[in-house]
C-alpha positions in Angstrom: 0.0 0.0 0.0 1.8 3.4 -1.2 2.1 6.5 1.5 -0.7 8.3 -0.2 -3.2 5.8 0.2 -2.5 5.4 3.9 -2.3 9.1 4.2 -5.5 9.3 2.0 -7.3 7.0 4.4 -6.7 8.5 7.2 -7.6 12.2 6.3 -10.7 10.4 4.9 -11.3 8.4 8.3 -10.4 11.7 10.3 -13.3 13.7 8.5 -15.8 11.3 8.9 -15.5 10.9 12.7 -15.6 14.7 12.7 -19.3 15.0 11.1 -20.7 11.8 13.4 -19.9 8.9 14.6 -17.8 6.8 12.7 -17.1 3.5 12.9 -14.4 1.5 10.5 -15.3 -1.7 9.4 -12.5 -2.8 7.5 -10.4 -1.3 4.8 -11.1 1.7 3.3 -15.5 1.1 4.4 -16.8 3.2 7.2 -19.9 3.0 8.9 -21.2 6.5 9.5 -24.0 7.8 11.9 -25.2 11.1 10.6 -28.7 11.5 12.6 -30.3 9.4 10.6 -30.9 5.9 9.0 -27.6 4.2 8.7 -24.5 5.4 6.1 -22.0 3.6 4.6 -19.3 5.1 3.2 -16.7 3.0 0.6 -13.7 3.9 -1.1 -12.7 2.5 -4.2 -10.4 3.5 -6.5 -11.2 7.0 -7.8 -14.1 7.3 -5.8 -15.6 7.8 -2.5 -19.2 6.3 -2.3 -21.7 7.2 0.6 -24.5 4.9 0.7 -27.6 6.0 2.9 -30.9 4.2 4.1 -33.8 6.8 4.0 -36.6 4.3 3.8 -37.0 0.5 5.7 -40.6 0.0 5.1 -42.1 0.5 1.3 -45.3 3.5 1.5 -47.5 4.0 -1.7 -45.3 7.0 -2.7 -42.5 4.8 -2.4 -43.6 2.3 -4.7 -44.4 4.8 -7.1 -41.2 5.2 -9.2 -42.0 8.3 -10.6 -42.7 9.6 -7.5 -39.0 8.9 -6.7 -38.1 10.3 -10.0 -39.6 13.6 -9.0 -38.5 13.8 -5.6 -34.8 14.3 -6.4 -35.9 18.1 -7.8 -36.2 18.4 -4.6 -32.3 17.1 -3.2 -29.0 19.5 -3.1 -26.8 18.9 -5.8 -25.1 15.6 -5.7 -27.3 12.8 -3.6 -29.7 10.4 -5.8 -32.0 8.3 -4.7 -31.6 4.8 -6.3 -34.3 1.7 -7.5 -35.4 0.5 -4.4 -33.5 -2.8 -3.1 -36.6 -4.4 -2.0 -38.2 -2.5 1.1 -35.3 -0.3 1.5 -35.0 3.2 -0.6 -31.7 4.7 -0.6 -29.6 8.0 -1.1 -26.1 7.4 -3.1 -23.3 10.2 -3.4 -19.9 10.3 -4.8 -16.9 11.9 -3.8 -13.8 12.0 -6.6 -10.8 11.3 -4.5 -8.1 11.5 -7.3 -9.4 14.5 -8.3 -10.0 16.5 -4.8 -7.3 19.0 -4.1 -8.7 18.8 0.1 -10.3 15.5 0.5 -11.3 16.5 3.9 -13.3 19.2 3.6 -14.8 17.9 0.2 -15.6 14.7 2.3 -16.9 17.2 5.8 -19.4 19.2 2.9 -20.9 15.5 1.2 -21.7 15.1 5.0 -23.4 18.1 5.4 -25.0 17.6 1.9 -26.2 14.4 2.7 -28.0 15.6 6.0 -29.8 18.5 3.6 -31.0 15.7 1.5 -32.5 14.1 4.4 -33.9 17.1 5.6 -35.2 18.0 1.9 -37.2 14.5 1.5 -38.8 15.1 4.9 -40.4 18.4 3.6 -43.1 18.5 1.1 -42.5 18.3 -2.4 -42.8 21.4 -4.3 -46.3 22.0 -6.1 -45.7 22.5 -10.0 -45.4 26.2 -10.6 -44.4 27.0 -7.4 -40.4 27.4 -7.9 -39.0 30.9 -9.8 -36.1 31.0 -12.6 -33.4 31.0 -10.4 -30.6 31.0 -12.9 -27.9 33.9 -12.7 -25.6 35.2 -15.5 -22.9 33.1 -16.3 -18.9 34.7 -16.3 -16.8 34.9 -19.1 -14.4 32.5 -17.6 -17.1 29.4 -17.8 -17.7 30.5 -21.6 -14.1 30.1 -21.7 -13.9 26.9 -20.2 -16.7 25.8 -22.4 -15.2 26.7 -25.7 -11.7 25.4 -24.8 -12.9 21.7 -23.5 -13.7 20.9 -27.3 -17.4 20.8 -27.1 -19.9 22.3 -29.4 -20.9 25.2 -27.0 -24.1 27.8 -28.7 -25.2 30.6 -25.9 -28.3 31.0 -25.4 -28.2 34.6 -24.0 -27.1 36.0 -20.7 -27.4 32.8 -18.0 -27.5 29.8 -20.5 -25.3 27.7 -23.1 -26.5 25.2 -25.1 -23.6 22.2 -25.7 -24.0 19.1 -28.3 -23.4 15.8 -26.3 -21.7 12.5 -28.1 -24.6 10.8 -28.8 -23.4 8.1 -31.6 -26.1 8.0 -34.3 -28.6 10.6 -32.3 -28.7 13.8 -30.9 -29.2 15.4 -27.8 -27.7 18.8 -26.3 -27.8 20.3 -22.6 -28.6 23.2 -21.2 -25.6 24.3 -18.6 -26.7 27.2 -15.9 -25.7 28.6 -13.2 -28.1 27.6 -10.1 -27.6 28.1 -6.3 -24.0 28.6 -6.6 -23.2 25.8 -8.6 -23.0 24.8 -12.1 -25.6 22.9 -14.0 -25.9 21.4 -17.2 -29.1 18.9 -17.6 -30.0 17.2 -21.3 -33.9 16.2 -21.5 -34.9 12.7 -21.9 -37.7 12.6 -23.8 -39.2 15.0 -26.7 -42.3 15.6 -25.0 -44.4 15.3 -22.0 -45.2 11.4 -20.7 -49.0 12.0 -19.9 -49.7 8.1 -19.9 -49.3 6.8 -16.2 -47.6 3.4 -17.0 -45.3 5.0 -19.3 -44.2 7.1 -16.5 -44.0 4.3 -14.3 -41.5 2.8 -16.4 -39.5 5.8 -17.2 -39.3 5.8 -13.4 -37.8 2.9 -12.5 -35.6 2.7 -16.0 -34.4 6.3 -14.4 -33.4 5.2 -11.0 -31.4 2.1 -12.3 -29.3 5.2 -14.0 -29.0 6.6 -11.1 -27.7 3.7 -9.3 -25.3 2.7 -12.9 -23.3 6.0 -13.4 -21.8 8.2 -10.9 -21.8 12.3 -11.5 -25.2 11.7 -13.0 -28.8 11.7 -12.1 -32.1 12.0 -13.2 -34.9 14.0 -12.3 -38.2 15.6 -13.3 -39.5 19.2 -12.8 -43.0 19.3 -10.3 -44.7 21.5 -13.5 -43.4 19.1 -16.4 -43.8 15.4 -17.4 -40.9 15.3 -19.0 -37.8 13.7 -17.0 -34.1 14.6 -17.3 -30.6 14.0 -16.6 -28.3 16.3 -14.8 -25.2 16.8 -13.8 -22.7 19.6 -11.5 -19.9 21.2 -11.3 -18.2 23.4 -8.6 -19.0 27.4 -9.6 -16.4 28.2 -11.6 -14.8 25.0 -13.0 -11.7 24.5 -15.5 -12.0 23.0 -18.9 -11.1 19.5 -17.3 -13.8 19.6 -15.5 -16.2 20.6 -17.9 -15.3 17.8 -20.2 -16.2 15.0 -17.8 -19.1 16.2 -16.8 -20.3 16.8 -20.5 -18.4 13.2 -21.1 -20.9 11.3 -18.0 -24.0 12.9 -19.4 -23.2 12.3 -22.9 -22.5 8.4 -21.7 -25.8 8.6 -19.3 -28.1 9.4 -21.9 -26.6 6.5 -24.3 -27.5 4.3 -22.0 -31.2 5.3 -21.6 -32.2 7.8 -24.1 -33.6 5.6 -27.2 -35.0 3.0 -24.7 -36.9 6.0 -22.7 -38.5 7.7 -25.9 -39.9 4.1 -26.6 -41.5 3.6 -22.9 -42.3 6.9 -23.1 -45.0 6.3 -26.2 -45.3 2.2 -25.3 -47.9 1.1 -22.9 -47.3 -2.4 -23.9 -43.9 -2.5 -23.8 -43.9 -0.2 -20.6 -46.3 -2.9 -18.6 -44.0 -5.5 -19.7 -40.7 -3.4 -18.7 -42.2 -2.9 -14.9 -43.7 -6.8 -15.0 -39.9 -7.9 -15.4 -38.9 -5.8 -12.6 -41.9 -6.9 -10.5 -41.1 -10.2 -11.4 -37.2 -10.5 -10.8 -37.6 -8.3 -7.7 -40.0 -10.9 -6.4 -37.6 -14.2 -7.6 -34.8 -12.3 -6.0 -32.3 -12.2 -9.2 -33.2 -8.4 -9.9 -30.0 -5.8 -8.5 -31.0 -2.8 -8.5 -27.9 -1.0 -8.0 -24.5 -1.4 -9.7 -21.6 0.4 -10.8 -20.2 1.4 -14.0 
């Protein structure tokens, strides 16, 4: 094991016991107490995973995939919720270790965040309509970043940009803003509006297996729309290295679900057959609902 690992585990170890109590249950895993449900927090290679229980016993929101779906408008940048793994409803996060300049504090602010996504799920969900434009202007040193990272980048006035993800034989783009501090750039799923309620059923659960599969990523839906989303963040003024990756995970998020959504999205057949093999696996026991890619 080199000296930075050690030294890496142990600034990690020292930050966790200073937001709760932490308890270490073997190499680099952690069990973490932060007022809540139960945490685990993991480090493997590149990243830092915190895995939180919000949910033991399944309610008829809970069940409701895209009721999940639309609750993470709701969460501070970062957390997810996840497919439930049968009963049990979780909240994943990611911290890049390789990447982080101060592990410590960026591992003592995930804490915090974590607790506001508790907090945030405990309140009521937003009623559609009910949440302003909060986008600001963006600086000329994002625009920068944007044009140098090799992306096609088209502004969209003051407080938006417009940038072309990889999609290999299809196209979708994402809107990147400045919101609450932090930069945002989120790609819509579908063309239009899911009005059928199976069809948004299945979007939901096809969502929150993405959000369990890829990390920097997750998807959503607005409380006034019908039409879900991916997003992604960035710190407020990031470099062009930065940029790249994030554009990089949304462009390889929306490969993954973005020709199969449109198809649920207009599909009741194939959406009540989609949540029957869920229903069905879940109940054989051979369906995972979370992995890593």
């Amino acid at each position: 094991m080199s000296a930075w690992t050690i030294a890496r585990r142990a600034q990690i170890g020292a930050a966790l016991a200073s937001c709760g109590d932490a308890e270490e249950l073997g190499a680099n895993r952690w069990r973490l107490d932060l007022g809540g449900p139960a945490s685990f927090v993991e480090w493997e290679g590149e990243w830092l995973r915190f895995d939180c229980s919000v949910a033991s016993r399944p309610t008829s929101e809970t069940r409701s995939f895209w009721h999940l779906l639309s609750l993470q408008h709701a969460l501070p940048p970062g957390p997810k919720l996840i497919a439930p793994r049968g009963a049990a409803l979780h909240l994943l996060a990611d911290v890049d270790v390789a990447a982080s300049s101060d592990i410590a504090a960026d591992v003592r602010r995930m804490c915090v965040t974590m607790r506001d996504a508790h907090e945030a799920l405990r309140r009521p969900s937003p009623q559609p309509g009910s949440e302003p434009d909060d986008a600001t202007a963006l600086s000329e040193s994002l625009r920068q970043s944007c044009s140098e990272c090799g992306w096609k980048v088209t502004n969209r006035g003051a407080r938006r940009l417009a940038v072309d993800l990889a999609i290999t034989g299809d196209f979708a783009q994402a809107t990147v803003e400045r919101r609450r501090g932090v930069i945002v750039a989120d790609a819509a799923v579908t063309d239009d509006e899911v009005s059928s309620e199976v069809c948004r059923e299945a979007l939901g659960l096809l969502l929150l297996r993405l959000n369990g599969a890829v990390r920097l990523v997750r998807a959503s839906v607005r409380p006034e729309a019908l039409a879900p989303y991916l997003e992604a963040y960035a710190s407020d003024d990031p470099g062009a290295a930065a940029l790249d990756r994030l554009f990089s995970a949304l462009s390889v998020a929306w490969s993954m679900v973005g020709r199969e959504a449109r198809v649920l999205a207009e599909d009741e057949s194939l959406a009540r057959l989609f949540l029957k093999s869920h229903h069905r696996g879940a109940a054989e026991g051979r369906f995972e609902a979370h992995s890593d890619v």
